[in-house]
N, C-alpha and C positions, 0 to 999 in steps of 0.2 A: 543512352535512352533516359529521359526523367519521365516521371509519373507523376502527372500534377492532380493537385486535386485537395482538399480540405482536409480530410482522412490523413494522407500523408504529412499534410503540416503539424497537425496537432498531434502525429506520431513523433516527429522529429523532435520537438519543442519539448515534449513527454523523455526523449530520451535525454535534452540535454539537461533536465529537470533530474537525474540520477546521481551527481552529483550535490548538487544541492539537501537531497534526502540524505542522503548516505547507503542506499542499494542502490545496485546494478540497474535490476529488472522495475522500471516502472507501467503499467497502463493504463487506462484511462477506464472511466466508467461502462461506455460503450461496449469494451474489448470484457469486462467483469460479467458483463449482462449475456453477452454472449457465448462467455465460457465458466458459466458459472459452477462448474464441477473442480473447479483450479481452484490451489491452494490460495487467495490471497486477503492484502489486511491494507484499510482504509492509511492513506497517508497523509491527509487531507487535501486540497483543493490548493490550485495554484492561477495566477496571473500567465497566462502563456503571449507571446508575441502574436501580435497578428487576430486574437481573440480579444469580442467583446465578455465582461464577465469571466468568473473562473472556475477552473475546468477540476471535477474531483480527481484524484492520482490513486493507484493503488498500488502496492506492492506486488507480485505474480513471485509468489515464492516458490512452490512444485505445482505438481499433477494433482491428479485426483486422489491417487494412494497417500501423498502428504494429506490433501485434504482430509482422509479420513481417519486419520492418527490420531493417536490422544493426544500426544505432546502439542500438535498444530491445534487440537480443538477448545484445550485450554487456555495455550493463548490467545488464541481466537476472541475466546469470553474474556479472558484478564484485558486483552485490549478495549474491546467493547465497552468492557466498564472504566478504561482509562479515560475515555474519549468522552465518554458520556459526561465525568465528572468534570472535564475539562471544559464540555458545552456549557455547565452550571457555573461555571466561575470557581472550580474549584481543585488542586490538584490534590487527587488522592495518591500520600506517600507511597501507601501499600501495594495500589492494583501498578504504580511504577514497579516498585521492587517485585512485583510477583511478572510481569511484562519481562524486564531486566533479566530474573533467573531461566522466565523457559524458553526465550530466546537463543539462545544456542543452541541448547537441545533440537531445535527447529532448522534450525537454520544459523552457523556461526557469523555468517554476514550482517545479521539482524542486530549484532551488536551497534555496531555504528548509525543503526536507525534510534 
């Protein structure tokens, strides 16, 4: 049985896109908007096959109980503020290293993102 259809492609493309990141669990913006109670953290946007334009990716790290952890919420913000300074043309050393240490604590997969 295949299941065609658009959804499914940019599912597929998304997963083979986990490699590339360096986590498992990748989704797509669509899949964020609609379970927005999920733990997860922007990874940015990617060229997918088959798609005009590119597609944002996110992490799906846990449930909602991660979601509402401190450890997850801190990173949360340290990420937010990595990204940002990244948007600006600028890498901030610190919010790396603060990303870096509570990373684990979260999740030990997140090392290799």
């Amino acid at each position: 049985m295949t299941i065609p259809g658009d959804t499914v492609n940019v599912a597929s493309r998304i997963e083979g896109a986990c490699k590339t990141v360096g986590y498992s669990i990748l989704v797509s913006a669509a899949m964020v908007e609609k379970a927005h109670a999920l733990a997860t953290l922007p990874a940015g946007s990617m060229e997918l096959k088959g798609r005009s334009g590119r597609e944002a990716v996110f992490l799906l790290i846990g449930d909602e109980t991660l979601r509402a952890a401190s450890a997850f919420q801190a990173l949360e913000a340290s990420h937010a503020t990595l990204l940002a300074c990244l948007a600006s043309g600028i890498l901030d050393e610190e919010a790396l290293a603060r990303c870096q240490s509570l990373a684990p604590q979260v999740d030990p997969d997140l090392v290799r993102f």
